[in-house]
C-alpha positions, 0 to 999 in steps of 0.5 A, a space after each residue: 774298520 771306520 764303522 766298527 770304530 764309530 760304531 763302538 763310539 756310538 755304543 760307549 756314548 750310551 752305555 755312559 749316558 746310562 751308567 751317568 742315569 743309573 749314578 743319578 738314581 742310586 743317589 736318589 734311593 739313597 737319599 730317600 729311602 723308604 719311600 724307594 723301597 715302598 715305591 720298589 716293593 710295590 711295583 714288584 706287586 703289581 707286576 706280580 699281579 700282571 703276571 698272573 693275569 697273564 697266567 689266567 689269559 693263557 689258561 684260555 688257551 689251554 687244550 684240556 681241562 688239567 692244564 686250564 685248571 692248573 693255569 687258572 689256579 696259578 692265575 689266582 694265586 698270583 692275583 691274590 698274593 700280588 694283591 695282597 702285597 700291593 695293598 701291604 706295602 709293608 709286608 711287601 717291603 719285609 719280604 723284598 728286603 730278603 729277595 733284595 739279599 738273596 739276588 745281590 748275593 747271586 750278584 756277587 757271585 756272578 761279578 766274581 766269577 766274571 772277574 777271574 774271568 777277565 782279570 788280566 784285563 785292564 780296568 777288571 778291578 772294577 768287577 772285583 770291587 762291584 762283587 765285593 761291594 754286592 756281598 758286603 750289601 747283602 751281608 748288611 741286609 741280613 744281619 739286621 733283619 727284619 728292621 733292616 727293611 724300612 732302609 735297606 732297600 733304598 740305601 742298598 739298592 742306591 748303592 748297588 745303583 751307584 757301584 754298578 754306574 760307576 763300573 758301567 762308566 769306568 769300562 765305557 771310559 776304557 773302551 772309549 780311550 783304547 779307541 782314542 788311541 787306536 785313532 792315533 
């Protein structure tokens, strides 16, 4: 029982330590936030382009010539439009502005369900706050759009940041006080 105890102890350490990170970056996407949906919106290209680089190394492993070609083309249309999309930050931000709403609607959905799930739970209120929180976000995103895109990835996603740090942090905070009281 000691080591599940200190081994709970040891996991909550973290899970504050990296709901106190995600807080601290939510604040700086909100306080900068075109240059945070730019720097988002370009890294989302880049990775596309190493997922069609993977895409063309695979195709040389391929074991007839329709997959290779299929691969390969999947390759090179990953390539060009991640391409594309890094060298257009702008375009890359309008069309992640959509994608940004599209996950934090699924988000809420998901941290819905989660809730009826847990609800007789202490501290699930949390989720239902973190659901809510990602509906109205992505609501806000898509009413505006697109002159929504030059803010709406920094600010919204720095308050997603914030909520889901603040949730992380309250549950940490939870667990780690019914440990307290089971040591006592």
């Amino acid at each position: 029982m000691e080591s599940v105890k200190k081994a709970l102890k040891e996991v909550t350490g973290a899970s504050i330590g990296w709901a106190v990170v995600m807080i601290l970056l939510g604040l700086l996407a909100v306080i900068l936030p075109r240059a945070s949906g730019i720097a988002v919106s370009v890294l989302v290209s880049w990775l596309i382009v190493l997922c069609g680089l993977t895409h063309l190394a695979s195709a040389f492993a391929s074991r007839n010539a329709g997959a290779f070609i299929w691969r390969l083309l999947i390759g090179v249309v990953y390539i060009l439009g991640g391409g594309y999309l890094a060298l257009h930050p702008g375009i890359a931000l309008v069309s992640l502005t959509v994608v940004l709403a599209v996950i934090f609607v699924l988000e809420g959905l998901l941290e819905l369900a989660t809730y009826f799930l847990l609800r007789v739970y202490s501290g699930s209120g949390w989720i239902l706050l973190h659901a809510l929180s990602a509906l109205v976000l992505a609501y806000l995103i898509v009413l505006p759009w697109p002159s929504s895109s030059g803010w709406a990835i920094g600010i919204i996603l720095g308050i997603n940041l914030i909520f889901s740090g603040v949730t992380v942090l309250m549950y940490s905070l939870v667990v780690r006080g019914t440990l307290e009281a089971l040591e006592s």
